[in-house]
C-alpha positions in Angstrom: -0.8 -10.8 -5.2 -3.8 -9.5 -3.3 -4.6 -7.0 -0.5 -5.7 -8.4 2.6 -7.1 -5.0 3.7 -6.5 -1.4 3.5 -6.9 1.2 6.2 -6.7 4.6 5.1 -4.0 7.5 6.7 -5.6 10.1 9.6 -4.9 13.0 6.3 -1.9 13.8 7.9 1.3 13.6 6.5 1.9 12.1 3.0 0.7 8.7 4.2 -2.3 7.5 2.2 -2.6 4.5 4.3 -1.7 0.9 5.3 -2.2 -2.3 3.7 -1.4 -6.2 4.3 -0.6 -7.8 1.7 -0.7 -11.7 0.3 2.4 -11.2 -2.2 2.4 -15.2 -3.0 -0.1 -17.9 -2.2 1.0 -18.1 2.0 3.2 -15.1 2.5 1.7 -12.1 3.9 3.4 -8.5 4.7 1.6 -6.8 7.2 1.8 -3.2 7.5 2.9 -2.0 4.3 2.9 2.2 4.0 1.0 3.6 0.7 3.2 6.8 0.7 2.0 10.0 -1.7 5.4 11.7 -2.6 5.2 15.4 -3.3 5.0 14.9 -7.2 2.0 12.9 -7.2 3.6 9.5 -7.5 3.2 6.4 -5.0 5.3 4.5 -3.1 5.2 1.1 -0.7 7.2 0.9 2.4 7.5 -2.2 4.5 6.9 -1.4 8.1 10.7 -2.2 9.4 13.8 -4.4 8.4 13.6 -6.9 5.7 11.1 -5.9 3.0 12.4 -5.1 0.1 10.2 -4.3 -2.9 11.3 -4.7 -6.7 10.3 -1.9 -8.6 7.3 -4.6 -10.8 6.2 -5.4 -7.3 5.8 -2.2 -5.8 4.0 -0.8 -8.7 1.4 -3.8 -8.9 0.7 -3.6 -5.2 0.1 0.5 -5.8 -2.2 -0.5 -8.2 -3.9 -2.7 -6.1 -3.7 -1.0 -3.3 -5.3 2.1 -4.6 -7.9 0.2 -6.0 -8.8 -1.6 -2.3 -8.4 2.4 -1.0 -11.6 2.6 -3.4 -13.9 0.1 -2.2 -13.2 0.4 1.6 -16.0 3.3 1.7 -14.0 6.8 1.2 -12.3 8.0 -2.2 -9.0 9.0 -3.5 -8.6 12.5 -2.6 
């Protein structure tokens, strides 16, 4: 799994930003919400129908995710 790019949230809201997403060699999610809930904790949305996440998944792409947040020029707040 890698992230294709990350575009961080407006600071609105509790969306941290958006992400695409190579989640096997060929398959791409675009679009994919990185979501701070009020405790603290992250969570990935698909952007509409279709996308479901397993709970491994989802974690490894926060992980990931957070770290492309990182090198894309402005820090986790």
């Amino acid at each position: 799994m890698k992230i294709l790019s990350f575009r961080h949230g407006r600071g609105e809201g509790r969306r941290f930003g958006n992400f695409d997403a190579e989640v096997a060699p060929g398959i791409i999610i675009n679009q994919l919400a990185l979501i701070r809930r009020p405790d603290g904790q992250f969570r990935v949305f698909g952007n509409g129908k279709g996308v479901f996440l397993k709970r491994h998944a989802e974690q490894e792409l926060i992980e990931l995710a957070l770290a492309a947040s990182q090198t894309c020029g402005r820090h986790a707040e």
